[in-house]
N, C-alpha and C positions, 0 to 999 in steps of 0.2 A: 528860461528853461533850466532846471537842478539837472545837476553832474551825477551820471550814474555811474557808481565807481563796484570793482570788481573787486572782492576778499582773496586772499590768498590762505587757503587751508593750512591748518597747523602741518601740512608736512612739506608745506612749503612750495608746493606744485601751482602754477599758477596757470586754469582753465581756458583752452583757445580754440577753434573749431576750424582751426587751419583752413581759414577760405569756403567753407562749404555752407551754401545757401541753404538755408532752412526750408524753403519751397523746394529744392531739389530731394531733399530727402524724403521728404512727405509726398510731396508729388510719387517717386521711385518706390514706394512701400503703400500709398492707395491707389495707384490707378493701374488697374488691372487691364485698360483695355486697349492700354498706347500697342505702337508695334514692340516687336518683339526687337527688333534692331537698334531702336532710339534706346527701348531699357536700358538693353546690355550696355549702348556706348554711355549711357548715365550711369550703371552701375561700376565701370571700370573706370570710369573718373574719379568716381569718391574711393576707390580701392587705390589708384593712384595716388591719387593725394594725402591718404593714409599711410602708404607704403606697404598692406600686408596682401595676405594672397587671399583670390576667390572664399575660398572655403571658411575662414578665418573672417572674413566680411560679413558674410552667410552668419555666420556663430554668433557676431557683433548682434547682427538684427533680431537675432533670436533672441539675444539675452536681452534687450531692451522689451520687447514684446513681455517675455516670461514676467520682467521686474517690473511689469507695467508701466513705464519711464511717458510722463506726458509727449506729446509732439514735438512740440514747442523747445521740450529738452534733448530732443534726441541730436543736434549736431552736435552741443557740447561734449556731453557723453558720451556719442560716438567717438571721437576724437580722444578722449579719456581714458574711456576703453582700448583703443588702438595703442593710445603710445603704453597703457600697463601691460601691454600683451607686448611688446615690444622690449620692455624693462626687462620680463621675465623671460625672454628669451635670451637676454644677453646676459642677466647671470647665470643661467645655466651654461652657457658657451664658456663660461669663465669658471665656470668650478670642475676641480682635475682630482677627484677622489684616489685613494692607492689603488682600491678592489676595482678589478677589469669588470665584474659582475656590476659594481654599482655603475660605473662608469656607462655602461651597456644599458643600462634602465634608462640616466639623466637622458643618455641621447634618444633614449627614445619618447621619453618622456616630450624631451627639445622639439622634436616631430609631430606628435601628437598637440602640442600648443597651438605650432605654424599654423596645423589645418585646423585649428579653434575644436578639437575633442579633447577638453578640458576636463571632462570626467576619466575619462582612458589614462589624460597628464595626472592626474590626479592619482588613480589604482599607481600608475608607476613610480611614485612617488614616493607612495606608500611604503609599495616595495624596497627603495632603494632606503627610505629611512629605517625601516624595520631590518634591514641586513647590519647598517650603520649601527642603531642598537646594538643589536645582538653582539656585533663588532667589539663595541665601547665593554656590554658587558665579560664579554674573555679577556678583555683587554683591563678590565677592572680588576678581577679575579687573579690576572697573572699579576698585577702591580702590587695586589696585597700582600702574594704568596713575598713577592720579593723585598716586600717592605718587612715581612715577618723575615724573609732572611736576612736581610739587614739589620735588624734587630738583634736577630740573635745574635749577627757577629759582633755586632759591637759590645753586647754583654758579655759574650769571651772575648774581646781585647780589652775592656775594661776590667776586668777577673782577670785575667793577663799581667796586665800592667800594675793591678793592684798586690797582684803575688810578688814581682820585684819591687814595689816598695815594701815590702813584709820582707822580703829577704835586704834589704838596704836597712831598714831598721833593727833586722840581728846582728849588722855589722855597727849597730850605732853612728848610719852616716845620716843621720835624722835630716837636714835640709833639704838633701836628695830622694829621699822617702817620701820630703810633706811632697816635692815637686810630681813625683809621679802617682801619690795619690792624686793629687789635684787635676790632672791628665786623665786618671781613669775614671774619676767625675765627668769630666768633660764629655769623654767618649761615648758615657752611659746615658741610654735615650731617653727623652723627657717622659717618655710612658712607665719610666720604671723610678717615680721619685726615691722609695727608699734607699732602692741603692744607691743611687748618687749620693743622697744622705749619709749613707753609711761611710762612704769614700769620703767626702769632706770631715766626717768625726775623725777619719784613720788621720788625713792633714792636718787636722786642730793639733790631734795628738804628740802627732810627728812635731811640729813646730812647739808645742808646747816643751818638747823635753826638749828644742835644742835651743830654747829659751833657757832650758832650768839651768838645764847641765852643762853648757857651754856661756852661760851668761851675756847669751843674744837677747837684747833687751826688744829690738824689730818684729822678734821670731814670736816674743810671747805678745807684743802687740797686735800682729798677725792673726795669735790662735785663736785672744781675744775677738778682734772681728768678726772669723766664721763661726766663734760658738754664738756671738749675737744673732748673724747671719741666720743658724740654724734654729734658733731660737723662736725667729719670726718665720721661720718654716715651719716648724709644729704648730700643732692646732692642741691648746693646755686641753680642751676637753674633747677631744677623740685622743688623744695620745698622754695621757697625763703624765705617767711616768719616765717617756719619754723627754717629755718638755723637761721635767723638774730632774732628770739626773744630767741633763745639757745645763740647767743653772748652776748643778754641782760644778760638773768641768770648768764652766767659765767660771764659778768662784775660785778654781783653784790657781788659774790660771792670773787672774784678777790679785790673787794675794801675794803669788812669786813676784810678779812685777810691783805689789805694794809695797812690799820689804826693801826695795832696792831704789825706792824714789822717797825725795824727802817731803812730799808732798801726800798726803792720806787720802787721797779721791778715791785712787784704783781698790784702796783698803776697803773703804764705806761703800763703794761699787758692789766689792765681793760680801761683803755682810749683807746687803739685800739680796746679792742671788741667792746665799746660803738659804737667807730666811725665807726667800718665794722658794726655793723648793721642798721645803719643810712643809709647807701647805700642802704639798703633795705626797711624798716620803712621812708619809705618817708611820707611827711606833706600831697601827694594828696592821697596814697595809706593807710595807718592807721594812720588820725590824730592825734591819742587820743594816741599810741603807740609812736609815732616819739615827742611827749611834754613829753611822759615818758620817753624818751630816752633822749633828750634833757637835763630835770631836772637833771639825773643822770649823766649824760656829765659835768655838771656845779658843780656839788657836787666832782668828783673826779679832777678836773678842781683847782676848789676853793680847796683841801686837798694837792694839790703839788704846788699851791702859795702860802701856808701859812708853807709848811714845803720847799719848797725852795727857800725863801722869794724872789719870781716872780710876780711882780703887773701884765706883760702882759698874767701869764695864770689866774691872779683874772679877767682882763677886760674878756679874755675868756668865764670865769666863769658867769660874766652879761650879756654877750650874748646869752648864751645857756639859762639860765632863761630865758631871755625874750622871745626870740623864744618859749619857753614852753609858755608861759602864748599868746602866738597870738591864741593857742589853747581853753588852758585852760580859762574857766570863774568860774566867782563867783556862775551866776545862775545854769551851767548845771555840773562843778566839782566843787563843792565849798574846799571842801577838799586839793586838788591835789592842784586846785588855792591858798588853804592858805599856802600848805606846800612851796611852789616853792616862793610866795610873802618874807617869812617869811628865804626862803633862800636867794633870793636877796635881801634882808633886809641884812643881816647877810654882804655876801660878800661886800655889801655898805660901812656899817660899817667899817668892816678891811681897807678896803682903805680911807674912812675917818679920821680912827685914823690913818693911816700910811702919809698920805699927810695933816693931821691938814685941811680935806675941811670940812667946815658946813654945804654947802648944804650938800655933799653927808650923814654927818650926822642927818641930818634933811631927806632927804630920806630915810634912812636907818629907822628910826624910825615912818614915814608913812606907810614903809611896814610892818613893825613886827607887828604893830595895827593893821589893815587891816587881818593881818592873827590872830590874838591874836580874833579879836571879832567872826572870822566863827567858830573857835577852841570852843570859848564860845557858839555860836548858838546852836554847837554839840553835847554839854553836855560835852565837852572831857575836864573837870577841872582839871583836873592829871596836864595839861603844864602850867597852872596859872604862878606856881610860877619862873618855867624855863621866860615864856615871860614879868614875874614884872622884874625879876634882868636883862633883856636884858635893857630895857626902862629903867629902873634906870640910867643901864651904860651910855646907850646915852643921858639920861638928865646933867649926869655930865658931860662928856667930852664938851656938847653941852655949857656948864655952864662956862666950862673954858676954851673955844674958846672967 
């Protein structure tokens, strides 16, 4: 004879009919004509043994009749039936809502199971989830409002914080500056990218000048970092300009630290940002942007012809000046014209004393003039003496040419 083995449903429940004969049920539900006494003591036996109440039994039989459930199945099912009505009694004995209202439904809900009106459990159910709802959504509504007020605060304590690093950088305490910009980055909520943005530039910044000007070599390593950092946060083609004047800064930042190491990486680093931002700074799209960018081309240009004695990246070097100067003027930049003049001036020179040319030393020394007298215009006598001993030089070599 083959072993007839029982499944155990995916929920894990494993099907039992708690002793209850199959001819007793059947028998208890067709025969209409026993006494009325033998019934009842058969029908309070299988409620016994089930543990629920009359009424609840009563429900039992109905829903098998409703579900059409064969004969044959009904103790298993009964029994099924029983302990899920059983289940859902006890978690509802076990859930302690805050609202006294809801509270008030489950129990009555809890009632309404016992005696199997499971549609009645049902309407109050209803009820008590839809007050829940409604509940969740006030309770949604007020957590936005306060998320929005959190928001805002943090945007003024970030403006806050960003204002004493702006007054810590009039005092020129720039490390104290980059730290509390960096702070009001932090502060500012990820919903608001630019700003934080913006606050990391003001830290680049800050650290950049107390790279220059105090010769913190860390500091300009530093600034180096977040302009990458920000870098790889712009999108070149939703923000184009933005991307390419961040290549600016990290070129610039790139070059202070080139000059001061013997090594030309950070140099050759900063001649590709110049030139990826050039892509962008174009002469039709930011004149005045694409001549600053130029100059600076020419200046890191001109710093690795003379440290790896290359006269084609010095000619480099005068063409990027001059490109700057189709911009730049005397009348509308005077300044920027005499800094750029006074650079091609310079690089002139170098290749003049290196190829023994006159002209180019006699040019060389029309430009540093020409920048030497706007410098004067400016009141900016500090460079006096830097632009006497250039023209001295070139009057002698000029001398003994």
């Amino acid at each position: 004879m083959g072993a007839n083995f029982r499944h155990v449903s995916a929920g894990g429940d494993l099907s039992v009919t708690a002793g209850l004969p199959p001819g007793l049920i059947r028998d208890l539900m067709a025969d209409q004509r026993r006494d009325h006494q033998a019934l009842q003591a058969e029908f309070t036996e299988i409620k016994v043994r089930l543990g629920v109440t009359d009424a609840a039994l009563q429900g039992f039989f109905a829903i098998l009749e409703q579900q059409v459930v064969p004969p044959e199945q009904w103790p298993e099912r009964l029994f099924e039936i029983a302990r899920r009505h059983k289940q859902a009694l006890e978690r509802l004995a076990a859930l302690e809502p805050e609202d006294p209202a809801i509270r008030d439904l489950l129990h009555q809900a809890r009632a309404a199971i016992e005696t199997g009106n499971y549609d009645q459990a049902e309407q109050l159910l209803d009820q008590a989830e839809a007050r829940e709802s409604a509940a969740i959504e006030r309770a949604g509504q007020l957590l936005q409002e306060a998320q929005v007020a959190l928001e805002r605060r943090r945007l003024s304590a970030a403006a806050i914080r960003a204002e004493q690093a702006e007054l810590l950088l009039i005092q020129l305490c720039y490390g104290e500056a980059a730290a509390q910009f960096a702070a009001a980055a932090e502060q500012t909520p990820a919903s608001r990218p630019d700003t934080r943005r913006g606050y990391r530039e003001r830290q680049a910044y800050a650290l950049y000048h107390q790279g220059d000007e105090r010769g913190d070599n860390p500091a300009l390593a530093e600034a180096i970092r977040i302009y990458r950092d920000l870098l790889a946060a712009y999108s070149r083609q939703r923000e184009p300009l933005a991307w390419a004047r961040t290549q600016v800064n990290l070129g610039v930042a790139l070059v202070t630290l080139g000059e001061r190491e013997s090594d030309s990486e950070w140099l050759h680093a900063a001649l590709a940002a110049y030139r990826a931002a050039l892509q962008e700074l174009t002469r039709e799209r930011t004149p005045l942007d694409w001549a600053r960018t130029q100059n600076n081309l020419g200046n890191i240009l001109a710093i690795l012809g003379q440290r790896e004695s290359d006269s084609e990246r010095l000619h480099e070097a005068l063409a990027a000046y001059r490109a700057a100067l189709q911009e730049y003027s005397r009348e509308r930049t005077p300044l920027d014209w005499a800094t750029t003049q006074h650079n091609l001036g310079t690089v002139l020179a170098i290749l003049g004393e290196q190829e023994s040319d006159s002209e180019r030393l006699e040019a060389a020394r029309g430009h540093i003039q020409q920048a030497w007298r706007v410098f004067q215009d400016a009141g900016l006598d500090q460079y006096d003496q830097s632009f006497r001993r250039r023209l001295e030089r070139l009057d002698r070599l000029l001398e003994a040419e």
